[in-house]
C-alpha positions in Angstrom: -161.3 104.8 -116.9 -158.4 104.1 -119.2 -160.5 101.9 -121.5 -163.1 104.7 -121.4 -160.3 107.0 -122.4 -158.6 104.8 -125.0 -162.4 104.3 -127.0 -163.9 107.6 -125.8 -163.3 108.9 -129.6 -164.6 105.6 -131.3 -168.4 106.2 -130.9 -168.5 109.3 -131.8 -165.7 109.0 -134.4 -167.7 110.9 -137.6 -168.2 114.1 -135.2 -164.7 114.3 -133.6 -162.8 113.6 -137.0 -164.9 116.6 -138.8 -164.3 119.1 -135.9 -160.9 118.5 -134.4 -158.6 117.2 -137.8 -158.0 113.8 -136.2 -158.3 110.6 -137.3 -159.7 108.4 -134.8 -158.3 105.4 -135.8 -154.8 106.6 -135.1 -155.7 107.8 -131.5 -156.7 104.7 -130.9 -153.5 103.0 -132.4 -151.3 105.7 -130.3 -153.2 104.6 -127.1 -152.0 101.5 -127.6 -148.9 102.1 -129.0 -147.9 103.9 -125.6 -149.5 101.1 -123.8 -147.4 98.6 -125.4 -144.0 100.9 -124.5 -145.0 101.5 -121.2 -145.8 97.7 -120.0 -142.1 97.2 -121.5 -140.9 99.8 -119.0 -143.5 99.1 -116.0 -141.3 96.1 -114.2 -138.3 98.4 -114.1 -140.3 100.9 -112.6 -142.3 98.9 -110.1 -138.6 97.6 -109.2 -137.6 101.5 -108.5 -140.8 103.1 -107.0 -142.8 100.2 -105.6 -146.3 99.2 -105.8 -147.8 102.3 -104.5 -146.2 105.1 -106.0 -146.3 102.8 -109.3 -149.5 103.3 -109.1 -150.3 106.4 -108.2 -147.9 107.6 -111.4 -150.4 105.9 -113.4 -153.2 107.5 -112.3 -151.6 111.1 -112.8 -151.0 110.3 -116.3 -154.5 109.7 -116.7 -155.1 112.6 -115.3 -152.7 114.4 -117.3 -153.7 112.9 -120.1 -157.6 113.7 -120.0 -157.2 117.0 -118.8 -154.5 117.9 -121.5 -157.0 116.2 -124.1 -159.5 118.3 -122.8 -157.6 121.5 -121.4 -159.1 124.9 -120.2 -160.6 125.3 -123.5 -164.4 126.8 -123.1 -165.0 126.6 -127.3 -164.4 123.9 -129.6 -162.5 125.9 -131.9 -159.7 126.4 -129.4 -159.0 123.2 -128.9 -156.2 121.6 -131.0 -155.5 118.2 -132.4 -152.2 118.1 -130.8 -153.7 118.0 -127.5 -155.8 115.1 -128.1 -153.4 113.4 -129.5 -151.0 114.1 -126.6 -153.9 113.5 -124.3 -154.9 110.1 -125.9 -150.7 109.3 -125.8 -150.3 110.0 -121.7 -153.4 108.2 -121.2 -151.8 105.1 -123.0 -148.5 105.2 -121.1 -150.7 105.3 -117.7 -152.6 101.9 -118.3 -149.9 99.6 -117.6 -148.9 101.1 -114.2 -152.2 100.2 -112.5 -153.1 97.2 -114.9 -150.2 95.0 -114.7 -150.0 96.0 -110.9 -153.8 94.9 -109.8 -152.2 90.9 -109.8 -150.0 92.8 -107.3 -152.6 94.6 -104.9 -154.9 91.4 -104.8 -152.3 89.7 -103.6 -151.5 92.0 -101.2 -154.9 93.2 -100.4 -156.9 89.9 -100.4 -156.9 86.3 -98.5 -156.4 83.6 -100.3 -159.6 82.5 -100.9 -161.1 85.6 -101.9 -158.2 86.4 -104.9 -159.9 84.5 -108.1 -163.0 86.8 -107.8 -160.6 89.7 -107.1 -159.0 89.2 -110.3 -162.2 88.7 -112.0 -163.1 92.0 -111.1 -159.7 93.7 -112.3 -160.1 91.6 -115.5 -163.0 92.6 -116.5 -162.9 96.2 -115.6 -161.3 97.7 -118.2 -163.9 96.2 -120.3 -166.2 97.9 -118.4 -164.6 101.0 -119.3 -164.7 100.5 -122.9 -168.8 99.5 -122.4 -169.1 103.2 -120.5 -167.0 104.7 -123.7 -169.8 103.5 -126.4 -172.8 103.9 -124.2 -171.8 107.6 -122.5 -170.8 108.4 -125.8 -173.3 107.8 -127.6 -175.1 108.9 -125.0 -173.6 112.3 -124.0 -172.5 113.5 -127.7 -175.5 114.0 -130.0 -173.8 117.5 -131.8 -170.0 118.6 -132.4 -171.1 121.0 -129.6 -170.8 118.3 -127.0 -167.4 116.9 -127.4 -165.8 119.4 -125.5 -168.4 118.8 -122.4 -167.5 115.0 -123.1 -164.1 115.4 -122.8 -164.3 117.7 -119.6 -166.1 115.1 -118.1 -163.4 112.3 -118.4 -161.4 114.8 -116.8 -163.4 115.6 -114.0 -163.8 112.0 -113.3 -160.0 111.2 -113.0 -159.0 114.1 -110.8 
């Protein structure tokens, strides 16, 4: 879901820029940007909280993130391009914390012999993610009216 998150904006770039006052480019660059500061801090924090609650703090970033990104906003005009900057900036700081950690689960989670298609799954999912981002997009988002539905959707899906 974080690679889903990270190029939500990037299919639907043209409409997002022209109603929100973002550019879409720099969300994308502040995804990673967090990304990149929080995989420097993720061993010290694995070290402190463990695999588990590792984790789990990852996945109520994302959660954070989308639904900050999204908010309680009913009508496009109310929602700001702070927030989705925010939004697209927690989202980037959860990645690492169930990314880095899935080498961690399989081998906790998986025998021996079935490990190499375990991590061939956690690979190649956040790939997957980014494939749901351009096809849902374009999909789901046709007018300016449907971004805010779009965005409530990633944030049903991570709660």
């Amino acid at each position: 879901l974080s690679g889903w998150t990270c190029f939500s904006i990037a299919p639907i770039s043209i409409l997002t820029s022209k109603i929100l006052d973002v550019d879409p480019e720099s969300l994308v660059a502040l995804f990673l940007a967090a990304n990149v500061l929080a995989n420097a801090c993720e061993p010290v924090i694995l070290g402190r909280l463990g695999l588990r609650r590792t984790v789990l703090l990852g996945a109520l970033l994302l959660m954070i993130g989308n639904v900050v990104k999204s908010g309680s906003a009913s009508e496009m005009d109310r929602l700001d391009g702070w927030r989705v900057y925010l939004g697209f900036f927690l989202t980037g700081l959860s990645q690492p914390f169930y990314q880095c950690t899935a080498t961690y689960i399989i081998v906790s989670w998986f025998p021996e012999w079935e490990r190499t298609f375990a991590t061939g799954v956690a690979l190649n999912s956040n790939r997957l993610g980014i494939g749901c981002a351009f096809v849902f997009g374009s999909l789901l988002v046709k007018t300016s009216d449907d971004v805010l539905a779009y965005f409530h959707l990633l944030s049903f899906i991570s709660t």
